[in-house]
N, CA, C and O atoms as CSV, one atom per row, in Angstrom:
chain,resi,resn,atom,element,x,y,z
A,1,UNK,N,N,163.413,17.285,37.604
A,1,UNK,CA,C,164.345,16.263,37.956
A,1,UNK,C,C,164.643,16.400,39.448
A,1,UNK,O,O,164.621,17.478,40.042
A,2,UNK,N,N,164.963,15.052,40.081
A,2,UNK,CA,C,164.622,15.067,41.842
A,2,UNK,C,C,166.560,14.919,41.874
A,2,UNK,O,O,167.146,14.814,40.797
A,3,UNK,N,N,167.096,14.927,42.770
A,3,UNK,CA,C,168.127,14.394,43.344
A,3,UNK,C,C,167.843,13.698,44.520
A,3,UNK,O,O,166.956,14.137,45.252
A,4,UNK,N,N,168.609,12.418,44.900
A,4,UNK,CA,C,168.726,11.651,45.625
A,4,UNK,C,C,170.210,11.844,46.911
A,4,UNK,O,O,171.385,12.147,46.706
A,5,UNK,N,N,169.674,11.604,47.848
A,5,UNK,CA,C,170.449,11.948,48.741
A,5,UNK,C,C,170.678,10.541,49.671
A,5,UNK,O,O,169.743,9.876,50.117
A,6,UNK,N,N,172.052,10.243,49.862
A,6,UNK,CA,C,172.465,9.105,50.995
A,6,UNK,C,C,172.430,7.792,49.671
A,6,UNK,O,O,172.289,7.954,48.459
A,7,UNK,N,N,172.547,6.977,50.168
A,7,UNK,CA,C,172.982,5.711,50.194
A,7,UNK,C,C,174.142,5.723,48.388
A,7,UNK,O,O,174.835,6.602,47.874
A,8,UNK,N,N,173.815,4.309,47.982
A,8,UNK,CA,C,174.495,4.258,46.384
A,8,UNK,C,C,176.220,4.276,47.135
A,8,UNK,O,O,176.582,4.843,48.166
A,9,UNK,N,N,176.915,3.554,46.308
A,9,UNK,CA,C,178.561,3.561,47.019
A,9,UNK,C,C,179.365,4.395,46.527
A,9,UNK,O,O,180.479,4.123,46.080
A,10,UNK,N,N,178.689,5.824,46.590
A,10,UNK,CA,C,179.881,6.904,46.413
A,10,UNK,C,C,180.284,7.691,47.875
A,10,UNK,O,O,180.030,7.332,49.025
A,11,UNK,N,N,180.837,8.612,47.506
A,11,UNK,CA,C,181.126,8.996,48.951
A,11,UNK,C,C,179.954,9.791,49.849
A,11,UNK,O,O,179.068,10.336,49.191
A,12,UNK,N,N,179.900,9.880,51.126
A,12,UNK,CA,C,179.063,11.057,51.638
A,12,UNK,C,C,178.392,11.978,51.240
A,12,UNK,O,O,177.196,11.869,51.506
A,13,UNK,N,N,178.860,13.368,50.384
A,13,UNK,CA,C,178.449,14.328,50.130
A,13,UNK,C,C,178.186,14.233,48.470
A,13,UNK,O,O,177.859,15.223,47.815
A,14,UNK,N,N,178.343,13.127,47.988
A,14,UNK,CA,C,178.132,12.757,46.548
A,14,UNK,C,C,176.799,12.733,46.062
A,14,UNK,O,O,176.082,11.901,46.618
A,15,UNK,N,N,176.285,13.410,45.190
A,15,UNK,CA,C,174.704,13.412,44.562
A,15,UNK,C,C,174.633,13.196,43.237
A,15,UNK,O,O,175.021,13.912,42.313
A,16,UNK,N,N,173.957,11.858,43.220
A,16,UNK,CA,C,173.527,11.202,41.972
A,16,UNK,C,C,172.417,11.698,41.526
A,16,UNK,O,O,171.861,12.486,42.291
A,17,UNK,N,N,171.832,11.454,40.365
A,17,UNK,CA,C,170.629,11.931,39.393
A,17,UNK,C,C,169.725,11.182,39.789
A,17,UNK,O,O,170.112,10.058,40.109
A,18,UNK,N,N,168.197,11.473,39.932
A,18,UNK,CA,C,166.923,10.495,40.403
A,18,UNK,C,C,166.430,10.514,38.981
A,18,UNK,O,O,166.176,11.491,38.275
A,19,UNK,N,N,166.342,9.122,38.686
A,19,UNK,CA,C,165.530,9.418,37.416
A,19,UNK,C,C,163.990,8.863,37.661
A,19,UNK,O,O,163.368,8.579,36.638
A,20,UNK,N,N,163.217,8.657,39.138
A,20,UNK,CA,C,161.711,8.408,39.332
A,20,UNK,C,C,161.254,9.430,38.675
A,20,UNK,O,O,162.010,10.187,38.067
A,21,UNK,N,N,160.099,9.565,38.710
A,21,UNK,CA,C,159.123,10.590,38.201
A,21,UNK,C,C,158.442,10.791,39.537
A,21,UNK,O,O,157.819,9.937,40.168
A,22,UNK,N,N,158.721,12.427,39.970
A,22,UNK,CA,C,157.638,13.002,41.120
A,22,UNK,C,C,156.540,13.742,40.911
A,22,UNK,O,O,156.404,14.809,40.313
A,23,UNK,N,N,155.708,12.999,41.519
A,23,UNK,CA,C,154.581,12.812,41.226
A,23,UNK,C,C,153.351,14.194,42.173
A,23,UNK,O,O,152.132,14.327,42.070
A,24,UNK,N,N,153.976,14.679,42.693
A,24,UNK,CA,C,153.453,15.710,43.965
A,24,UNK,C,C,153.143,16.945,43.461
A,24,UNK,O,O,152.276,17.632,44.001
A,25,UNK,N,N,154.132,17.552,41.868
A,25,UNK,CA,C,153.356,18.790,41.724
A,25,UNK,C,C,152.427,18.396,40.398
A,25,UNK,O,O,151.824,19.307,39.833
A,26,UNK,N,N,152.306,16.889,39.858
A,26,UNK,CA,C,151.242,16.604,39.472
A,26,UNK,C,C,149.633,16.109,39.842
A,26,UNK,O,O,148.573,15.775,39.313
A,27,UNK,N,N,150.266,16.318,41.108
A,27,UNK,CA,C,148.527,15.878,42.034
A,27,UNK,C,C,148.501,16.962,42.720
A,27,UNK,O,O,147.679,16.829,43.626
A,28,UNK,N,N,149.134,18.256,42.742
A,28,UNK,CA,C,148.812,19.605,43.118
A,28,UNK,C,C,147.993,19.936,42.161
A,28,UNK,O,O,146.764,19.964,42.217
A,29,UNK,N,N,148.828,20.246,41.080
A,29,UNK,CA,C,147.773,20.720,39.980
A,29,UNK,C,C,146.207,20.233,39.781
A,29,UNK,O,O,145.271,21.029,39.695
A,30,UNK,N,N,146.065,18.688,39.717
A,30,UNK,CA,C,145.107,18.149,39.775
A,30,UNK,C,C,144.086,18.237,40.743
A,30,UNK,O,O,142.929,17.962,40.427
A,31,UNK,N,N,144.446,18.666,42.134
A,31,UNK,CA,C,143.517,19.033,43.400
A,31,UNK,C,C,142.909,20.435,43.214
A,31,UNK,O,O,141.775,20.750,43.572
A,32,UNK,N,N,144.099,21.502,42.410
A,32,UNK,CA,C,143.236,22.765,42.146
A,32,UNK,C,C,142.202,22.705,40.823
A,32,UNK,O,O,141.067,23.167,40.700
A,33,UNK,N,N,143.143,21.862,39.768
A,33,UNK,CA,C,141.849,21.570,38.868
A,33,UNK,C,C,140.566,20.558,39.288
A,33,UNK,O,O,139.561,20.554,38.578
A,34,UNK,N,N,140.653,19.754,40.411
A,34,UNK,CA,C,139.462,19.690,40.634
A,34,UNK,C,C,138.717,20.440,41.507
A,34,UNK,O,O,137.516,20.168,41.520
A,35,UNK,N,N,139.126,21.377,42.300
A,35,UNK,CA,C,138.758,22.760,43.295
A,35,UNK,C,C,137.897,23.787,42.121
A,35,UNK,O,O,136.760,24.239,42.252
A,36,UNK,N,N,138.652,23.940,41.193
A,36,UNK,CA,C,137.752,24.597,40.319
A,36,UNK,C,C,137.179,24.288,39.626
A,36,UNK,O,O,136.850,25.286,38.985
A,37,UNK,N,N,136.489,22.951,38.992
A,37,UNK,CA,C,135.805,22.723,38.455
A,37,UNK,C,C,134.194,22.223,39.656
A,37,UNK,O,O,133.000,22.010,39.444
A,38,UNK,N,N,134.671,22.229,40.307
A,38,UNK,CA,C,133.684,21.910,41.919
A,38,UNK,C,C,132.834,23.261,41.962
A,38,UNK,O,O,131.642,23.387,41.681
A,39,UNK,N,N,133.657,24.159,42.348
A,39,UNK,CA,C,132.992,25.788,41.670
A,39,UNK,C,C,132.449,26.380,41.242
A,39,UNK,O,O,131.648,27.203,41.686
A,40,UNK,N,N,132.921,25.958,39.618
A,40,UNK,CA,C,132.474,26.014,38.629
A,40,UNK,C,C,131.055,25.595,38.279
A,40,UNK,O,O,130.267,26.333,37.687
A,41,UNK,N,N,130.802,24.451,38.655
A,41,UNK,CA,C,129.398,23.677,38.261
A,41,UNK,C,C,128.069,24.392,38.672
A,41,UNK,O,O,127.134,24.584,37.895
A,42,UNK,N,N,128.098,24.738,39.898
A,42,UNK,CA,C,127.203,25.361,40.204
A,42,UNK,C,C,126.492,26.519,39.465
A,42,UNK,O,O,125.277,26.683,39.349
A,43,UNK,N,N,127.657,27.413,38.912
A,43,UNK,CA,C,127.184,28.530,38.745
A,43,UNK,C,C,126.673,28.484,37.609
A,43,UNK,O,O,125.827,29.317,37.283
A,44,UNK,N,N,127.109,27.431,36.711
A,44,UNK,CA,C,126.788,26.571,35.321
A,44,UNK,C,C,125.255,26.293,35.151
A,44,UNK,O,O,124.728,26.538,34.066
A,45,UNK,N,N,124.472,25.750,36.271
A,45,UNK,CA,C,123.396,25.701,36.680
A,45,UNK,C,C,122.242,26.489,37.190
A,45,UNK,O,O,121.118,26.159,37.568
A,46,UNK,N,N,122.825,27.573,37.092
A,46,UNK,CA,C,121.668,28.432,37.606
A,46,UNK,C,C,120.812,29.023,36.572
A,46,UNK,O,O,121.011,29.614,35.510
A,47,UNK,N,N,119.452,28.536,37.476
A,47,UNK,CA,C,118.388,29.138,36.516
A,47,UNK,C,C,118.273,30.527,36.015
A,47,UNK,O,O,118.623,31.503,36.679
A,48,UNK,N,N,117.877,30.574,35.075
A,48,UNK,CA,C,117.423,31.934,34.371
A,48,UNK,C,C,115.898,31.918,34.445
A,48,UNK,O,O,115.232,31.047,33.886
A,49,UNK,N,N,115.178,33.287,35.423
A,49,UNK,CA,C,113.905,33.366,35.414
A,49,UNK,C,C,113.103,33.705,34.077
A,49,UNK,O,O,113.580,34.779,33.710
A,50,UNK,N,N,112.230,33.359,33.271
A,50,UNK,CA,C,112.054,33.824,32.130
A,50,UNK,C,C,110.285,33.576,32.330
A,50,UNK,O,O,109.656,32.684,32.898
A,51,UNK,N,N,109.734,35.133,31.382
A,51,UNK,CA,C,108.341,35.401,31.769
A,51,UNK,C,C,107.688,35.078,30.297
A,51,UNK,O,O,107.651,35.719,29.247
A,52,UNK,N,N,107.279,34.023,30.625
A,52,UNK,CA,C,106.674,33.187,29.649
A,52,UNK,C,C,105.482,33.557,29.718
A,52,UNK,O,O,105.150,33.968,30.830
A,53,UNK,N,N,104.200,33.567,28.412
A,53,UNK,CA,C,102.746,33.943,28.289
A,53,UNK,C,C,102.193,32.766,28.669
A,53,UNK,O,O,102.743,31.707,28.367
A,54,UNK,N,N,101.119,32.799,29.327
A,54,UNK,CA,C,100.495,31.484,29.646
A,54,UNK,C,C,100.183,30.392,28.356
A,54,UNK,O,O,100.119,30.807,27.198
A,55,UNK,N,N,100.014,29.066,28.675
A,55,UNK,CA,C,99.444,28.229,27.280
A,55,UNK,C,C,98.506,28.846,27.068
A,55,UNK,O,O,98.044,29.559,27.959
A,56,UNK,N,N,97.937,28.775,25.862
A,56,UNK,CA,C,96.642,28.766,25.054
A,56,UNK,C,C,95.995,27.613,25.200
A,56,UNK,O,O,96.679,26.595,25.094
A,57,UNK,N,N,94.510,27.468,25.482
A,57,UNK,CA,C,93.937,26.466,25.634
A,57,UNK,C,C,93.894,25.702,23.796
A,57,UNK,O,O,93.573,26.155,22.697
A,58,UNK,N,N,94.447,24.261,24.334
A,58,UNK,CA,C,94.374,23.541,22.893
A,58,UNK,C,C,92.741,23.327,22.587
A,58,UNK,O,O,91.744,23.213,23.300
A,59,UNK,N,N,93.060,23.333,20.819
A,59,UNK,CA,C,92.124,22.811,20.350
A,59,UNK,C,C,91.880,21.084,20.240
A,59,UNK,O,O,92.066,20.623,19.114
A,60,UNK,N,N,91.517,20.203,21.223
A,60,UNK,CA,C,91.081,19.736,20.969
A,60,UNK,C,C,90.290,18.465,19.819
A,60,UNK,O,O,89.970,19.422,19.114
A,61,UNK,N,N,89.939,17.707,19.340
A,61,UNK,CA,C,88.667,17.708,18.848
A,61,UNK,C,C,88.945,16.466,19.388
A,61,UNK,O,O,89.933,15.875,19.825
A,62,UNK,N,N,87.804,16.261,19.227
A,62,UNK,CA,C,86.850,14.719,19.977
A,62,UNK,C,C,87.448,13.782,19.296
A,62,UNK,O,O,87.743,14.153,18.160
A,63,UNK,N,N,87.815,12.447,19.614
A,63,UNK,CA,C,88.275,11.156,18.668
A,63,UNK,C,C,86.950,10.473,18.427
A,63,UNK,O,O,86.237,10.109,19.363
A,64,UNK,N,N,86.696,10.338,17.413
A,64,UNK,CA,C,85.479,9.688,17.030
A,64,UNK,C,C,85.459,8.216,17.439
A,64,UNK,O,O,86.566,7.810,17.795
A,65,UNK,N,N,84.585,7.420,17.470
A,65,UNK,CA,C,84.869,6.343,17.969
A,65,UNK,C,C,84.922,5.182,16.567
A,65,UNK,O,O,83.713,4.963,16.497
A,66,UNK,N,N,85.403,4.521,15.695
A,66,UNK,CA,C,85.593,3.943,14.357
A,66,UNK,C,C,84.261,2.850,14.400
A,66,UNK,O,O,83.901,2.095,15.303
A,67,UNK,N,N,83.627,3.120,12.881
A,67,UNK,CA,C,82.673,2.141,12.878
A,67,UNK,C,C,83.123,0.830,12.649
A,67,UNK,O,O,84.132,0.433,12.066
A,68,UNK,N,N,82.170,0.196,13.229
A,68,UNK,CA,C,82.864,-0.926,12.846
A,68,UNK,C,C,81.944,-1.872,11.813
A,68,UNK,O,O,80.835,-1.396,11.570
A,69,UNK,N,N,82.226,-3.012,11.244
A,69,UNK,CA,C,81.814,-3.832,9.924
A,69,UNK,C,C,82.050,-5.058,10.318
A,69,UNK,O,O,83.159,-5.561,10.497
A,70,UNK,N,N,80.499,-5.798,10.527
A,70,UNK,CA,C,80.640,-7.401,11.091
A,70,UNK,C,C,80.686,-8.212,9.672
A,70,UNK,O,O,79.740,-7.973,8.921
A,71,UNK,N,N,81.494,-8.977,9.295
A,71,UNK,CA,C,80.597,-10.007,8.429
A,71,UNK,C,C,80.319,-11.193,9.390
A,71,UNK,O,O,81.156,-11.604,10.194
A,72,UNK,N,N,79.128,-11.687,9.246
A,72,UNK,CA,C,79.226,-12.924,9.624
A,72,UNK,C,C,78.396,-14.354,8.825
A,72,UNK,O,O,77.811,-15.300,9.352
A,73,UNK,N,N,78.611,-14.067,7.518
A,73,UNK,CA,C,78.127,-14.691,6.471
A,73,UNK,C,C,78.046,-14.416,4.981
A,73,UNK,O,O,78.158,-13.208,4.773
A,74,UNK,N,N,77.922,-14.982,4.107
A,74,UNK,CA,C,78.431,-14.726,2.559
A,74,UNK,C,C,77.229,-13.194,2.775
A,74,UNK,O,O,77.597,-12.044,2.536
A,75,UNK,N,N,76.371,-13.416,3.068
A,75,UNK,CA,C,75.510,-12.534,2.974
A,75,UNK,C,C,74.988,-11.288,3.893
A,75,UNK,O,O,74.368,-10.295,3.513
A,76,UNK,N,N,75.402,-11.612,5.163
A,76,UNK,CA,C,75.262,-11.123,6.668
A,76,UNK,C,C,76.217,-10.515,6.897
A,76,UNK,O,O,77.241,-11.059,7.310
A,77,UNK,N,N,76.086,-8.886,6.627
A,77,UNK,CA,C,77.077,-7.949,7.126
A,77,UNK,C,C,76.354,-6.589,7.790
A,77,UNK,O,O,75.487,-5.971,7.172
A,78,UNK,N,N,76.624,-6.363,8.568
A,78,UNK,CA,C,76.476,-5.598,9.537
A,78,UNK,C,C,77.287,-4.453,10.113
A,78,UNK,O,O,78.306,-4.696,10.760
A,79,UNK,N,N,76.824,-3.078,9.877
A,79,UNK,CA,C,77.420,-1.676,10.232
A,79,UNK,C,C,76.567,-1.195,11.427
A,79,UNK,O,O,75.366,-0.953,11.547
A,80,UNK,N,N,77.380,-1.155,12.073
A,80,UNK,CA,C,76.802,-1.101,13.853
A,80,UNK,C,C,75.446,-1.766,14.185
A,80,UNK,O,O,74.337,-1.270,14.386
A,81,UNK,N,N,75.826,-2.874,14.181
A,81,UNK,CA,C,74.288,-3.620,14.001
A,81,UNK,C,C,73.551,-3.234,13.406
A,81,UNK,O,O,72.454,-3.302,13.960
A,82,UNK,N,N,73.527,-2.765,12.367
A,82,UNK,CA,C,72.307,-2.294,10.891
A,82,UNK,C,C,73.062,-3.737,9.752
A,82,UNK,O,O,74.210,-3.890,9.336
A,83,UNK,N,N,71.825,-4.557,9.563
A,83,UNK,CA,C,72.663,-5.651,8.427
A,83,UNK,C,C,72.165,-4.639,6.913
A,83,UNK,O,O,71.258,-3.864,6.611
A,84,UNK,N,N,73.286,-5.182,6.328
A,84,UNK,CA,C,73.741,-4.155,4.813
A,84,UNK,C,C,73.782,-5.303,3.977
A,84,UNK,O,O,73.545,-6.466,4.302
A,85,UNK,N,N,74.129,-4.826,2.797
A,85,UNK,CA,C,74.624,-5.983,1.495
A,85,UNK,C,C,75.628,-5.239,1.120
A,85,UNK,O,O,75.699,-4.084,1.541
A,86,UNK,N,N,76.773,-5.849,0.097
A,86,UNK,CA,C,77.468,-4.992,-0.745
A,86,UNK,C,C,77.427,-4.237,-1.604
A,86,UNK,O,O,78.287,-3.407,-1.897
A,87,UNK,N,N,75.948,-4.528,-2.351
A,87,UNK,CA,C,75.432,-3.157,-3.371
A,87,UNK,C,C,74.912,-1.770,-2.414
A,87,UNK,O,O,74.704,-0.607,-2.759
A,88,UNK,N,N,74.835,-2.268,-1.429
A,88,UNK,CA,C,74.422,-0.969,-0.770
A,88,UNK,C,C,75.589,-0.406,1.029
A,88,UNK,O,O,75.262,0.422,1.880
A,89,UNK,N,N,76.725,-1.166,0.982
A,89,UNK,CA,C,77.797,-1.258,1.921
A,89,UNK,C,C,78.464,0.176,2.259
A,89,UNK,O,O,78.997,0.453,3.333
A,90,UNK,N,N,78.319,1.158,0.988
A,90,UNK,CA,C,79.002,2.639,0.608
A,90,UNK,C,C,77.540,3.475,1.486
A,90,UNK,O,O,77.765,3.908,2.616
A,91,UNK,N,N,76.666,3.581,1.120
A,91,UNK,CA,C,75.773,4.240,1.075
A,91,UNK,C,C,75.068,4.350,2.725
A,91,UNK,O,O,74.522,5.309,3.269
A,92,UNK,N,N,75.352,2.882,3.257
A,92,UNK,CA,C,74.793,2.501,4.775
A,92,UNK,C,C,76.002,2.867,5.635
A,92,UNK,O,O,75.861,3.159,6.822
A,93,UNK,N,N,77.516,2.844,4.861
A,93,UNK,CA,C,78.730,3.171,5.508
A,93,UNK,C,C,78.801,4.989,6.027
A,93,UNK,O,O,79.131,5.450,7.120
A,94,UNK,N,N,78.391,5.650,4.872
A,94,UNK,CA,C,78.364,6.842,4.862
A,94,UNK,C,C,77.329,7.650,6.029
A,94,UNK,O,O,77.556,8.663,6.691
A,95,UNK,N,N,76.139,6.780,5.985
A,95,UNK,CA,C,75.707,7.418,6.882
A,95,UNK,C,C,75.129,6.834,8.438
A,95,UNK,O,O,74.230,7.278,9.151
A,96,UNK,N,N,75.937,5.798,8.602
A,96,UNK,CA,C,76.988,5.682,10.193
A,96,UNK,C,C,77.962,6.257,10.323
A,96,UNK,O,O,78.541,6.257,11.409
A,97,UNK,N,N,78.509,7.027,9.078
A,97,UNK,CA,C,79.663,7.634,9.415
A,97,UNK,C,C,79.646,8.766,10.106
A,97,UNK,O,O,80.472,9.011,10.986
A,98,UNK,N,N,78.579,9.653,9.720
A,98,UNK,CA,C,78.049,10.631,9.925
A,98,UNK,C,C,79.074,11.917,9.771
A,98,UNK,O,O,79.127,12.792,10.634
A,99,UNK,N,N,79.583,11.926,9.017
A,99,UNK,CA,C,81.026,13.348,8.257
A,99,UNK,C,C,80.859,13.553,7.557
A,99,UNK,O,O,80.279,13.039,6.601
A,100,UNK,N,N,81.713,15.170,7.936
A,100,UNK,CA,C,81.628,15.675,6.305
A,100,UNK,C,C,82.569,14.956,5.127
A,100,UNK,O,O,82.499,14.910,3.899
A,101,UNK,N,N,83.644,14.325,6.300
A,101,UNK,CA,C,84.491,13.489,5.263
A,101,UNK,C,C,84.595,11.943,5.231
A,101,UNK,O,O,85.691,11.382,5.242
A,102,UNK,N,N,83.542,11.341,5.195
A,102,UNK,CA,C,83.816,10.010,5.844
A,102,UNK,C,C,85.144,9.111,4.779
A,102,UNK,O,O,85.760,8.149,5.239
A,103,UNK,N,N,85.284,9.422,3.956
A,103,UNK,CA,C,86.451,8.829,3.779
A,103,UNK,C,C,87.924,8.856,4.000
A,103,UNK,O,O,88.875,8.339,3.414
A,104,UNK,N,N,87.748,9.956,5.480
A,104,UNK,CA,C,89.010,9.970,6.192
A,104,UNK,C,C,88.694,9.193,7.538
A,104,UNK,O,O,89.410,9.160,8.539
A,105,UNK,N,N,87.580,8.631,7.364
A,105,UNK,CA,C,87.420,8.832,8.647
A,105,UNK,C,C,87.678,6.856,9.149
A,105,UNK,O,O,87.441,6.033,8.264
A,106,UNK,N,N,88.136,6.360,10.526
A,106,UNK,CA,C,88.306,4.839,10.465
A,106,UNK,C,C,87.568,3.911,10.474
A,106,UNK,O,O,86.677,4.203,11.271
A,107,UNK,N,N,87.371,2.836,10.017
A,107,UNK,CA,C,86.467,2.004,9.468
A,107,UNK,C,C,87.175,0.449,10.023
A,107,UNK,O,O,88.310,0.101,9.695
A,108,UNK,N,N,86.560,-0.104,10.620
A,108,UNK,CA,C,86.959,-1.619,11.884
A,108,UNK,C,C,86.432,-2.759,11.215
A,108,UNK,O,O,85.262,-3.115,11.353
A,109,UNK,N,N,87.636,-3.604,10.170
A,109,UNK,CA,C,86.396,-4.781,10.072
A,109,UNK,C,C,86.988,-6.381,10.750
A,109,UNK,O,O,88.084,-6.926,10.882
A,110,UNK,N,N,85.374,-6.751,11.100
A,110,UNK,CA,C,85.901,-7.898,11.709
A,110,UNK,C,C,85.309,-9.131,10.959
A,110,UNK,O,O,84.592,-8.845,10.001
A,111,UNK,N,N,85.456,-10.210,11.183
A,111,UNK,CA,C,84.738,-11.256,10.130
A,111,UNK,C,C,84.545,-12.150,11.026
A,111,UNK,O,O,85.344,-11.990,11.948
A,112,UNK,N,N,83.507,-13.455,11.263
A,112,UNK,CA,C,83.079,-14.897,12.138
A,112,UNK,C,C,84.323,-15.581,11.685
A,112,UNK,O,O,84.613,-15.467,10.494
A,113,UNK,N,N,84.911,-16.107,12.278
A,113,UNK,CA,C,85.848,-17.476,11.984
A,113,UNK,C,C,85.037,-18.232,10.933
A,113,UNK,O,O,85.459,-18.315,9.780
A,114,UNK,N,N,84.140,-18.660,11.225
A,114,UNK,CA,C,83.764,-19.338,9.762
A,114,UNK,C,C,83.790,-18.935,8.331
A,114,UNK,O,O,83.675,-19.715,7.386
A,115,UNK,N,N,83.931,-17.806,8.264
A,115,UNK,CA,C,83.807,-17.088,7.038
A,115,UNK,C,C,85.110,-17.360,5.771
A,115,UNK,O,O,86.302,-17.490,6.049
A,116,UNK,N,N,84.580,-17.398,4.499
A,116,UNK,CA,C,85.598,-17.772,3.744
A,116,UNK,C,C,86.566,-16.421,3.259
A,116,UNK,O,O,86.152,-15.282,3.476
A,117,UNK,N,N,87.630,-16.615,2.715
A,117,UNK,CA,C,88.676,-15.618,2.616
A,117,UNK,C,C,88.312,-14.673,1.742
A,117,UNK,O,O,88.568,-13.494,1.988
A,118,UNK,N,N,87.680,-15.036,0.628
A,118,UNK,CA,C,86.876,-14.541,-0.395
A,118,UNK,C,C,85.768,-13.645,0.053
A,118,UNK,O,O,85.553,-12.550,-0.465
A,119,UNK,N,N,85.354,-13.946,0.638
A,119,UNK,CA,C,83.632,-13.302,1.225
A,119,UNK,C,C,84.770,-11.961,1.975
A,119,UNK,O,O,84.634,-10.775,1.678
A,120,UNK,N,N,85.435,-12.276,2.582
A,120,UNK,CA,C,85.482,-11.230,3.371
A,120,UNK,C,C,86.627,-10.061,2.487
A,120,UNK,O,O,86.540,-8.848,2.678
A,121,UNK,N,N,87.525,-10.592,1.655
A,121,UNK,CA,C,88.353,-9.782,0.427
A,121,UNK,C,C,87.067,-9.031,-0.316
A,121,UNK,O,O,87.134,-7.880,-0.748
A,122,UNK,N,N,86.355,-9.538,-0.361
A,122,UNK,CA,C,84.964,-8.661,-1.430
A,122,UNK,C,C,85.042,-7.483,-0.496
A,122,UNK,O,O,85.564,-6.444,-0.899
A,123,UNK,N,N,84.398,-7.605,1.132
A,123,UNK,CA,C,83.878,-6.155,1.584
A,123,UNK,C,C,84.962,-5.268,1.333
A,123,UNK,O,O,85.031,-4.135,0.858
A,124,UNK,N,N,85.917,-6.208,1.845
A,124,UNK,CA,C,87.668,-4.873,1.524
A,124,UNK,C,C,87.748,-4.592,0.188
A,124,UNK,O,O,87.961,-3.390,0.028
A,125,UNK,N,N,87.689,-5.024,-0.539
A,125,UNK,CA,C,87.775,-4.515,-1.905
A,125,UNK,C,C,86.307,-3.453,-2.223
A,125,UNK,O,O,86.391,-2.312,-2.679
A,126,UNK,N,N,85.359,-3.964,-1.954
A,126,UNK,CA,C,84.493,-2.738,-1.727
A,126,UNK,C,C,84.635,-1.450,-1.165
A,126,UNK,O,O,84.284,-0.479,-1.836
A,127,UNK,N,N,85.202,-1.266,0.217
A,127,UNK,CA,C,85.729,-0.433,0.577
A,127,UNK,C,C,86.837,0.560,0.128
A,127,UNK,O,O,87.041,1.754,0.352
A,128,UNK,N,N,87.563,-0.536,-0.695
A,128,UNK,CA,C,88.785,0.222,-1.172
A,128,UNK,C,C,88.155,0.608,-2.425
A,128,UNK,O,O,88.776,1.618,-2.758
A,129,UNK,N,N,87.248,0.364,-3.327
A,129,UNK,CA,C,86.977,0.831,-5.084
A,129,UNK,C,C,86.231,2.367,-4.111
A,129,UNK,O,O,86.266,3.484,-4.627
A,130,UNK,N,N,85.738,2.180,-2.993
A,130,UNK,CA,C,84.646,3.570,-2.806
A,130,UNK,C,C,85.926,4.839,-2.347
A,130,UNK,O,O,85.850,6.066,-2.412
A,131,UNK,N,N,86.786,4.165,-1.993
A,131,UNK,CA,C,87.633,5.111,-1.652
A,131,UNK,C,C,88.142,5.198,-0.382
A,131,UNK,O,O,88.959,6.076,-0.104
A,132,UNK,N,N,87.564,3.986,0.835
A,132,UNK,CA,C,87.837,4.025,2.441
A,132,UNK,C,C,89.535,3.368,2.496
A,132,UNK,O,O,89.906,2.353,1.907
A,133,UNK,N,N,90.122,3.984,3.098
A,133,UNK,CA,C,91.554,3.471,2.841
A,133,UNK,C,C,92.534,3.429,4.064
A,133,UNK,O,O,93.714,3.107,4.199
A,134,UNK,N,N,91.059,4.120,5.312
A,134,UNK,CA,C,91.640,3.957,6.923
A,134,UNK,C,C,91.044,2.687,7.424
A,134,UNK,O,O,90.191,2.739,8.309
A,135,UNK,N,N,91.483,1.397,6.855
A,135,UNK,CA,C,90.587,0.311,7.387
A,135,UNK,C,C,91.286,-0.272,8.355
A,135,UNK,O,O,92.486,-0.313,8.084
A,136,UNK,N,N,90.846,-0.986,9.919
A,136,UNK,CA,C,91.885,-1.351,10.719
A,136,UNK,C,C,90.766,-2.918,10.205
A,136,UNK,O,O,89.686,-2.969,9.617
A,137,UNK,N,N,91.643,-3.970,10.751
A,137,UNK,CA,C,91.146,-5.293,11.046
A,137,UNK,C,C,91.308,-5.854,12.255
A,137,UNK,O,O,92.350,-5.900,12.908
A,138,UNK,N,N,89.959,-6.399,12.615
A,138,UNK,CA,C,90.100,-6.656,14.330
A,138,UNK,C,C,90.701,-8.545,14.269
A,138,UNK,O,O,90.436,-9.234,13.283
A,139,UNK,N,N,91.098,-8.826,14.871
A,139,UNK,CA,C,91.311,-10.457,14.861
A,139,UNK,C,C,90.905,-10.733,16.217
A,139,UNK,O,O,91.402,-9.954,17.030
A,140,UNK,N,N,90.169,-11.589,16.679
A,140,UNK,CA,C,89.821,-12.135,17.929
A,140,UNK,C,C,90.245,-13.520,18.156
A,140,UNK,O,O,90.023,-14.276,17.210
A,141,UNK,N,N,90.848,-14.068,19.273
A,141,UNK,CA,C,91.490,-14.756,19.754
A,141,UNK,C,C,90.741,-15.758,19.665
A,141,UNK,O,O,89.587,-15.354,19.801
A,142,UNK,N,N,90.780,-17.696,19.389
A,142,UNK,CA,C,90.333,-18.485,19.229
A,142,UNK,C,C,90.572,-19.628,19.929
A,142,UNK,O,O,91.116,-20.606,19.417
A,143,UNK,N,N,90.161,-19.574,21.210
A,143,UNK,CA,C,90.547,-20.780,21.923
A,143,UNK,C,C,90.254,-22.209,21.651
A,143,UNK,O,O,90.690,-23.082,22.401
């Protein structure tokens, strides 16, 4: 609590009650709490040297590049330019695939715009009774 000194219509040496709020040893405090937190930060930051073993060289392995599967007719299908049929689509798939697992392995099919919805649900459904189940589908843009 402050006291006020002079004016107000009492006499001279008369001291009334200040009821402001002083504000000076609350922005003291606040200049040392920000003095020490200024300080503080730095030392908060300092690195710790730590003797780490070098990486191990990763393993690797090669991304295979995905075969891919043209249709471009009820009858005209094609595994990397080798034309196939569907009685024999598993067998010509397998070995373009060239794995020990080719049925993990990705399989690209694309179809001619002309082609009917049917013709091309057969190869996928072929694919899927043999067991290929990483199939991407390419769509090409049709101006």
């Amino acid at each position: 609590m402050g006291a006020k000194l002079g004016g107000g219509g009492g006499g001279k040496y008369k001291i009334e009650q200040n009821s402001d709020i002083n504000v000076t040893p609350f922005v003291d405090v606040m200049l040392v709490l920000l003095i020490i937190f200024m300080v503080s930060i730095p030392v908060a930051t300092v690195s710790i040297k730590l003797d780490l073993p070098p990486p191990s060289p990763s393993k690797t392995e090669e991304k295979k590049e995905p075969v891919f599967i043209a249709i471009m007719g009820p009858d005209d299908i094609y595994i990397k330019g080798q034309k196939t049929t569907l009685e024999t689509l598993d067998a010509d798939l397998r070995a373009a695939l060239q794995s020990p697992d080719p049925l993990n392995e990705r399989v690209m099919v694309t179809a001619w715009k002309d082609i009917e919805y049917k013709e091309f649900v057969k190869v996928l459904n072929e694919l899927q009774q043999h067991g290929y189940l990483k199939i991407g589908l390419i769509n090409e843009d049709i101006e």
